[in-house]
N, C-alpha and C positions, 0 to 999 in steps of 0.2 A: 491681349488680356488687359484688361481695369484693372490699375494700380489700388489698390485702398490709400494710398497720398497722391494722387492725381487732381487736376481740378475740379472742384466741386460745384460748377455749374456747367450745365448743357442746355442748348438751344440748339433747333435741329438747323444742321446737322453736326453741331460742334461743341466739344468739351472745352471752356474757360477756367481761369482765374477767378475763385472768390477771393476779397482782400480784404476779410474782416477778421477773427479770432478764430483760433483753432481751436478744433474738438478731437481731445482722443477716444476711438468707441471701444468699449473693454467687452471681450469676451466673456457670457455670465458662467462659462461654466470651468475656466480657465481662471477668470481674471488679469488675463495679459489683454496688449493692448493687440487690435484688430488691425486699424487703421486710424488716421484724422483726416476727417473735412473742415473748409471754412466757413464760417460764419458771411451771406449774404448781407451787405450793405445797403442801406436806403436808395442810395444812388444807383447802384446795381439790378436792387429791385425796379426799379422808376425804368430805365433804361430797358430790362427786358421786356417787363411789362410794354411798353411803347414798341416794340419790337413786334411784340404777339399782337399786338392791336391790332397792325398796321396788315401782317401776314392775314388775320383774321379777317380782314376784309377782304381780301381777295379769294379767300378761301369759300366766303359765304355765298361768291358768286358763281365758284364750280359748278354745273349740272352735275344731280344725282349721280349717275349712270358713272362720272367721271371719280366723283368723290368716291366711288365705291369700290370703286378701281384700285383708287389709293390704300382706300381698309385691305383689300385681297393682299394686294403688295406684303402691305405691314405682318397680315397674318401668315404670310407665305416665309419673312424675315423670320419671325419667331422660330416655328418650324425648324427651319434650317441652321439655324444660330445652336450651337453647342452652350449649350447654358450651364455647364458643369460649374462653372470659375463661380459665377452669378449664385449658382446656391451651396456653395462652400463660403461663400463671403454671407450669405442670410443665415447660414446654419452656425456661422463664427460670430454674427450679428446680435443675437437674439437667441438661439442655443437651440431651432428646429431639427428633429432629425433629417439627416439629407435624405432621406426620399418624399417627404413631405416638403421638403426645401425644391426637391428638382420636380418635384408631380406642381409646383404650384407654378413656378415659371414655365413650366413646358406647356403647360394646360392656358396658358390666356388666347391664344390665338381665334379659339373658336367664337369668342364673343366680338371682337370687332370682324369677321365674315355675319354675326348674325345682324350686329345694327347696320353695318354696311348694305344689307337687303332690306330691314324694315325700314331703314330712312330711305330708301327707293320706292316702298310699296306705299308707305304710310305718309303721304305729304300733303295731306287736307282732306276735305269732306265737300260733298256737293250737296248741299238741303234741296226739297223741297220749296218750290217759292212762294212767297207772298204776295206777288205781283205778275199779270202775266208780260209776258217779252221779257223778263229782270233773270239775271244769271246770279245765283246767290251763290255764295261757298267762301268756307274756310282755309286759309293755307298755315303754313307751318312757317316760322323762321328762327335764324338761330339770335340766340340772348349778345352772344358778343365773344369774351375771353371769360370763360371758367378757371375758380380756383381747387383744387384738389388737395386737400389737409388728410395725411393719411395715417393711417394705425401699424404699428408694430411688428405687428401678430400675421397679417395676410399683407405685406406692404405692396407687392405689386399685381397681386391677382385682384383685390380690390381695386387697385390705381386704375387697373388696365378695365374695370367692372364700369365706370365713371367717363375715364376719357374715351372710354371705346362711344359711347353713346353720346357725350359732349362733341368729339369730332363728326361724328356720321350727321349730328342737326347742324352741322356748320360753324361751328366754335372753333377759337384757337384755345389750347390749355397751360396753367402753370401747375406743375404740383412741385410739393413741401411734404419731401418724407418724413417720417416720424426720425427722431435724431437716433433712435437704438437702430434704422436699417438703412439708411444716408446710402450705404456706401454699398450695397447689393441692389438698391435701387438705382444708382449711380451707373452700376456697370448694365443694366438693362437697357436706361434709355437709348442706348444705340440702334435699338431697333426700326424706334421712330425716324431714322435717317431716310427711309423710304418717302417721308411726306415731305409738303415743299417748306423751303427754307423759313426757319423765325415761326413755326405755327404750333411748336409745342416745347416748351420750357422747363426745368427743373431746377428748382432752388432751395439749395443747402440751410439750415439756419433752426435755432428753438422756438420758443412759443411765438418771439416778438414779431419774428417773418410770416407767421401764420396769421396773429392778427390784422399784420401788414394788408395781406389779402384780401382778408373779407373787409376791411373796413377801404379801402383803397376805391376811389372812381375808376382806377382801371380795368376793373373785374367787373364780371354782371350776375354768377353764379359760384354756388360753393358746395362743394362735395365736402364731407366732415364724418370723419368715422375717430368713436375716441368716449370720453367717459361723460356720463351723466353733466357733470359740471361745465364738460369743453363744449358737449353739443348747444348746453343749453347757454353759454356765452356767445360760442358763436351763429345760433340764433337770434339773438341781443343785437351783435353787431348787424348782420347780414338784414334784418327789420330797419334799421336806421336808413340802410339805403335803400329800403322795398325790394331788399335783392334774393331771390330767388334762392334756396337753399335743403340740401336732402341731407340728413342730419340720422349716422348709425348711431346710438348712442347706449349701446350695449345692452347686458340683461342678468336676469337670473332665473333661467330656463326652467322649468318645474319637468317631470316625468313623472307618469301615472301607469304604475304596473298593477293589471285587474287580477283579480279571477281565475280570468278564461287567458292571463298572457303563457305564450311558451316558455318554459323558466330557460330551457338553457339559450335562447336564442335572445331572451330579453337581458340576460348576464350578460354577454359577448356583447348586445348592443349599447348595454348602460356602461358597459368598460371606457367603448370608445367616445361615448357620450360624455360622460364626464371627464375622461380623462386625453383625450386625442390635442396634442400642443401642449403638454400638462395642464390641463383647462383653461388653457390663455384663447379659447373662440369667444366671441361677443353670443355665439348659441350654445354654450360647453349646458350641461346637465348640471345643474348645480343643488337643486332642490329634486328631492323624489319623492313620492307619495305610494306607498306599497301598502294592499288591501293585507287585511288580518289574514285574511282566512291562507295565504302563499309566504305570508312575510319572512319566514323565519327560512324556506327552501329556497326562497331567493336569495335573500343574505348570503346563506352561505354558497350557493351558487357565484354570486357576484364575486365574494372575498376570492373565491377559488380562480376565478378568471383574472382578479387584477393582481395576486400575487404573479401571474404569468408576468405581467409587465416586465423589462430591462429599462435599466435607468443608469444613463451618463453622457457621454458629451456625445452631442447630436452629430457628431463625424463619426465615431463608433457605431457597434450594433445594438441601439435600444430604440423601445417606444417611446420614452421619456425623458426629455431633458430639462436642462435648469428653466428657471422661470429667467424672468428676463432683465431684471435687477433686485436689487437688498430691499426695496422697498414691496417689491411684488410679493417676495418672502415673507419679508415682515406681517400686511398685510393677514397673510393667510394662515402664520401663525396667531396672529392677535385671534382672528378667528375661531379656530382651533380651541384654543385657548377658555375660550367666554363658552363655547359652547361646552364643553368637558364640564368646567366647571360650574356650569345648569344644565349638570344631569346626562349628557351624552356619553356614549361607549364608543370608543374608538374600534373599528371590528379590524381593521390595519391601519399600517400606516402612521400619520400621525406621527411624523419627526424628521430632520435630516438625515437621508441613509448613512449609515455608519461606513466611515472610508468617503466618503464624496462630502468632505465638510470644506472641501473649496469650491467656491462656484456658489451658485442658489438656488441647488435643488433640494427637492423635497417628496416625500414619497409620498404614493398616491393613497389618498385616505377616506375612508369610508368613516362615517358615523350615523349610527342608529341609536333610537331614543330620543331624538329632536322633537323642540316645541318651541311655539310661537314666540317665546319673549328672548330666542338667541338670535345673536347678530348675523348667525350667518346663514339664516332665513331672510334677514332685511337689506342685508347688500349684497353686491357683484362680487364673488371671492376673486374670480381671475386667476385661479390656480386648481390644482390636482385634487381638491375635495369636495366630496358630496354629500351631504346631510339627508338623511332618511328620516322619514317621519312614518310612522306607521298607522292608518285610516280603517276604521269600520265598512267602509264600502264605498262604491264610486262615487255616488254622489259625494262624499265629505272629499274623495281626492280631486274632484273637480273645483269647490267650494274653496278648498285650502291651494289649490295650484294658480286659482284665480286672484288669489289673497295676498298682491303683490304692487308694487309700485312700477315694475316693468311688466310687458309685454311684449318681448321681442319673441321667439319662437318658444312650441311646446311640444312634448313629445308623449306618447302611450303606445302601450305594447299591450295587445289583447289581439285574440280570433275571435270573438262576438261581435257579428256585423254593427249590430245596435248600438253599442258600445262606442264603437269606431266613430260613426256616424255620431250621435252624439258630442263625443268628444271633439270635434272639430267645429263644430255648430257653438260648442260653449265655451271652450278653453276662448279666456282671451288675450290672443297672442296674433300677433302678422303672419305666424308661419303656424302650421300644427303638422307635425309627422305620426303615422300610423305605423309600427313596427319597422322604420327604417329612418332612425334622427340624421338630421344635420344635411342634407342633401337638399341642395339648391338645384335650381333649372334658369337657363339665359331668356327664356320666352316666360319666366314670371316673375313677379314684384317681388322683392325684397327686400325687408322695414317690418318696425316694429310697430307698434301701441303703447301708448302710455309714455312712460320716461324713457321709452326704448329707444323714441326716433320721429322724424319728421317726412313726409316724402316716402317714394319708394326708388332702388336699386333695381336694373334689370329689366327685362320684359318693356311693354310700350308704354307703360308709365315711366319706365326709368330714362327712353328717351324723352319722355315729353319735360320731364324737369329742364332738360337743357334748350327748350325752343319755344316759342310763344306764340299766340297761336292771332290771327290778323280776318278779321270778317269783311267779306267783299261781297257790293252790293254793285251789279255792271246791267247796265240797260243798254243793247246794243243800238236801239232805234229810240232816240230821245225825244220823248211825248211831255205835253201838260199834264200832270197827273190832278185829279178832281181832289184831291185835298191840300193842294197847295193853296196860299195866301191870293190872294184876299177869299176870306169866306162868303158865299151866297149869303143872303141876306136871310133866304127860310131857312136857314141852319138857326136863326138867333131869336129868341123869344120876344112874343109883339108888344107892346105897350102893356099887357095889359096883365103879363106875365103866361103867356099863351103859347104853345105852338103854332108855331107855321102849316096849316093843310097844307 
């Protein structure tokens, strides 16, 4: 078992010494302390970085067939690995409940089995030529060492979303967990022990080690999942060095209940939609858009579904736990707050459950009667509330869902084919779900639009971020070819300004 005061650096296949300042991680729904890690030193950084380089280059020369071998291993580790400890340390982290704690680490294995085959299948393209006897074609190669900067909220199913597809194009990896899950990320990389020595790293540390990364010559690519501000800095940086970078950068997911949606299957969906992690997904439901002519049997359909919720410390039995600091709280009370006071109805919710005033949680809260000029229409809440706004018809819920500064995913709930279809032709979002939100696939992209994000996650775009792509021009039998130097003479106009007959 992973100590939470153990060393807080690993290179495979070994747990170090960081020697810089200690961090203690406080349980948000506790407030006791977790564990401490140390703070990563420049030196440290230098040193492993040079490490991954070094393995990276050996790694980029494995055949396919062999590297894939590696991924099988890896996913075969997970699998087998009792990861109980691993998500009682993220559920003590960050405040998840443990079965969304243990569904998230159990669950990574199938995405490195699936890059581990499309980097086997997908490794260039053969054109058409332009020449006859000339072999024209594209290959694939990998960028170098990848940085992996990662979020909170999913710290290792994303981790593992990134490196899974950075290793299978031939990269070595560093990831920089988010400082609230250090130490449940800590006890996973042991998985990695399957691959060869020095090729995938993890280092402890806050902002400064992150920017370390992307701004650093040792790195050639940057995974970034995290807020509006972080992505769009570390953009900033990652451009200075032309370096390559896929950038999650959250949302504020809209949902569009028609007409024709099933009330009670669209209550049960918009529960979990809005409220699943107490809204801490980068795709939670945070804006709704509900036609007249249903508004009022939705409502109270939905109230009816999220009073079902259980709320407290995510080792217990509930759906709901704390958010994941005072400031995450704060946040969504300011929120809260602005909107009530223009004009919203609290239909629940709306406060600290009574009895759970330790910790930073918050009940899950619905609000109808929302309008354009409240706050929390115009930012990412990141917590347990959802703003209703009530619409004349689809068009105006299309109009006002698109009416947005993000574009990360969108969700509608309707049986009118038309509808459906529509809605995903115009909603503009990276993702759009038809009566079943939030549901990803490993064989598709995933990324936003707008201030959501840069890049795609996943599917064969999410490996091509990590690999570049090299055009080869091979002429096996080497001729004069007629437009090489020097040119004929009738190619050039006569005295007289004439063509050549």
């Amino acid at each position: 078992m992973y100590s939470p005061d153990l060393p807080s650096l690993y290179i495979t296949p070994n747990y170090l010494d960081a020697k810089g300042a200690e961090t203690t991680v406080i349980n948000p729904a506790t407030l006791e302390a977790v564990g401490k890690y140390a703070q990563t030193t420049d030196q440290e950084l230098n040193t492993i970085l040079a490490r991954v380089n070094s393995a990276q280059k050996k790694w980029s020369k494995v055949d396919a067939k062999t590297r894939a071998g590696f991924l099988h291993r890896l996913a075969n580790r997970i699998e087998a690995t009792d990861m109980t400890e691993c998500a009682i340390l993220m559920s003590r982290e960050m405040g998840k409940p443990y079965p969304e704690a243990i569904g998230e680490v159990a669950n990574c294995a199938p995405i490195f089995r699936y890059y581990a085959e499309m980097a086997r299948d997908e490794a260039g393209k053969v054109a058409g030529t332009t020449q006859f006897g000339s072999l024209q074609y594209a290959r694939y190669e990998a960028l170098g060492v990848s940085a992996h900067i990662m979020p909170f909220n999913f710290p290792i199913l994303l981790m593992c979303w990134t490196v899974a597809a950075s290793l299978a194009a031939g990269n070595g990896c560093v990831v920089k967990p988010a400082e609230a899950t250090t130490l449940s990320t800590m006890e996973f990389m042991k998985v990695f022990n399957e691959l060869p020595d020095d090729l995938v790293a993890c280092v402890s540390g806050n902002r400064d080690v992150g920017e370390y990364l992307v701004s650093t010559k040792q790195t050639h690519a940057v995974a970034f999942t995290g807020s509006v501000a972080g992505g769009q800095a570390v953009a900033q940086a990652a451009a200075k060095g032309l370096k390559p970078a896929v950038i999650e950068a959250g949302g504020s997911d809209p949902m569009v209940i028609t007409n024709h949606a099933p009330i009670s299957v669209a209550a049960a969906g918009a529960v979990t939609g809005a409220f699943h992690m107490s809204g801490q997904v980068c795709t939670s439901t945070e804006r709704m858009y509900v036609v007249d002519g249903i508004h009022d049997e939705f409502i109270k359909a939905f109230v009816e579904e999220t009073r079902k919720l259980r709320i407290g410390n995510g080792l217990d039995k509930c759906e709901i736990g704390p958010l994941v600091s005072k400031a995450g709280r704060d946040k969504v009370e300011r929120l809260v707050a602005d909107a009530v006071a223009k004009g919203a109805k609290v239909e629940c919710g709306g406060r600290i459950p009574p009895g759970l005033e330790k910790g930073w949680f918050y009940e899950p809260t619905i609000l109808t009667g929302c309008t354009p000029d409240m706050d929390i229409l115009k930012e990412e809440v990141f917590g347990p509330v959802v703003a209703v706004v009530r619409v004349a018809d689809f068009d105006q819920a299309i109009k006002l869902a698109n009416d947005s500064e993000f574009g990360l995913g969108a969700s509608i709930f309707t049986t009118d084919l038309a509808e459906a279809h529509e809605a995903t032709e115009r909603l503009e979002a990276g993702m759009v779900w038809v009566n079943n939100p939030m549901i990803d696939n490993d064989a598709l992209p995933f990324g936003g639009w707008k201030n959501s994000g840069i890049g795609r996650e996943l599917g064969r775009m999410g490996l091509d971020t990590f690999r570049r792509s090299k055009m080869v021009i091979l002429d096996h039998k080497p001729v004069h070819q007629d437009w090489w130097y020097p040119y004929p003479d009738e190619w050039f106009l006569d005295a007289g300004g004439r063509k050549h007959v």
